[in-house]
Phi, psi and omega in degrees: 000138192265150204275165133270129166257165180261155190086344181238115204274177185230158179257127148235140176228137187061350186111005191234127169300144176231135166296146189235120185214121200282143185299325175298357180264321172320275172332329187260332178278332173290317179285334173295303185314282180355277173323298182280015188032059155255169173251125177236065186299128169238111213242120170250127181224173173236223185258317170313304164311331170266345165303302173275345114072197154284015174273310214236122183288325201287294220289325154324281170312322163300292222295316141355309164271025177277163169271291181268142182220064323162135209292124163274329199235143169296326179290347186262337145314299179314315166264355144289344180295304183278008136289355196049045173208062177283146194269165159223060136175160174310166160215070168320122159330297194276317148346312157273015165268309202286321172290323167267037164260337148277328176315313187290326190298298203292311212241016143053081177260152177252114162238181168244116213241108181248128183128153182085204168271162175300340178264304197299314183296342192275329163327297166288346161324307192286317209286334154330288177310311172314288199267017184207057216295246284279011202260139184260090176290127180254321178178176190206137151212134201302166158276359157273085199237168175248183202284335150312344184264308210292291206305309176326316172287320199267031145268331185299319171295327190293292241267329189263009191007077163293158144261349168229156169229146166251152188232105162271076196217162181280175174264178341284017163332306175296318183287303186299312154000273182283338178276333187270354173225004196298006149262344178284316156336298169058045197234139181301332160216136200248156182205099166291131214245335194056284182245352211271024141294302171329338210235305161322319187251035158045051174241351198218106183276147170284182182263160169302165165291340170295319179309314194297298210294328167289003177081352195260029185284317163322340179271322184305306200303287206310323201278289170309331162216093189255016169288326192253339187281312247266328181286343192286326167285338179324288154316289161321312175262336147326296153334281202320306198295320189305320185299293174323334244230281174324272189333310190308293184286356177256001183073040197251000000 
């Protein structure tokens, strides 16, 4: 269920609450969470996640039952302003990994990295250990298990008592995941990361940053595989700009 904080308004776009929040606010609230053993599911979503959305009822409802829920993609900034329910900057998944992966590095948090193949994961393993000795890696495991698998991993997680875990799995895997075990997990902050292991063990180049800052980090991706990518964002972002569009004109 998505929370209230205090001091902090929500957004709605399309229909998803979103928090409107500066990473640095983010960060200071992720730490209270910690300190304070409380629990916090951090739910992101772009444009393609709101197209699906509404496509997909289970995929609603997980994402939905994130506690935090936060702009990932530059096209859903874009489109609160011309909703007038403006946010105020993106917060990319992986960007709040990498921070709270320096976080963890300065206040030596125990995390966990759940997700990828089994070669990416053994990668963030090392590149952890290089660029974050202080950070207490508590366990890894690749993301490819069947749904006979899942209780096993989150007692295997529960049992390594992180304080944060990342889920490196595409949607909605990750969202159902996590929505279906995330009381057994019991872990203070859980955050679906999707590909940025991938990005992390230098099998996925990221977009420049000019790409970012224009909103095209999605064209980039599509630019590296574009046998598989290119109808799905087409499609997706397509959907989006008409809803957004719709909405703008019945004033919704």
């Amino acid at each position: 269920m998505v929370a209230s904080f205090p001091n902090v308004e929500t957004r709605h776009i399309l229909g998803v609450p979103v928090h409107a929040m500066t990473m640095d606010e983010v960060l200071e609230l992720l730490d209270s969470v910690i300190a304070g053993r409380q629990l916090l599911q951090i739910g992101v979503v772009n444009a393609a996640k709101v197209v699906n959305m509404y496509r997909d009822s289970k995929l609603r409802e997980d994402v939905l039952s994130s506690d935090l829920i936060l702009a990932d993609g530059a096209a859903v900034v874009w489109a609160s302003r011309i909703l007038k329910q403006p946010l105020p900057e993106r917060i990319a998944g992986i960007d709040l990994m990498y921070e709270l992966f320096r976080k963890g590095h300065e206040k030596e948090y125990r995390i966990f990295c759940l997700g990828a193949t089994e070669e990416v994961s053994a990668e963030i393993e090392r590149r952890v250990h290089r660029d974050y000795p202080n950070v207490k890696l508590v366990g890894r495991h690749h993301g490819y298990f069947s749904s006979d698998e899942e209780e096993g991993i989150a007692k295997k997680i529960a049992d390594a008592e992180p304080d944060i875990l990342f889920v490196a799995m595409t949607s909605p895997k990750k969202e159902h995941f996590l929505a279906r075990w995330s009381g057994v997990i019991n872990v203070p902050i859980t955050h679906g990361v999707g590909g940025s292991f991938d990005v992390m063990a230098g099998k996925v180049e990221r977009a420049p940053e000019i790409w970012q800052k224009l909103g095209l980090e999605w064209l980039y991706r599509v630019k590296q595989e574009p046998g598989r990518l290119w109808k799905r964002y087409f499609v997706t972002n397509t959907l989006f700009i008409w809803m957004v569009f719709k909405a703008k004109l019945l004033g919704k």
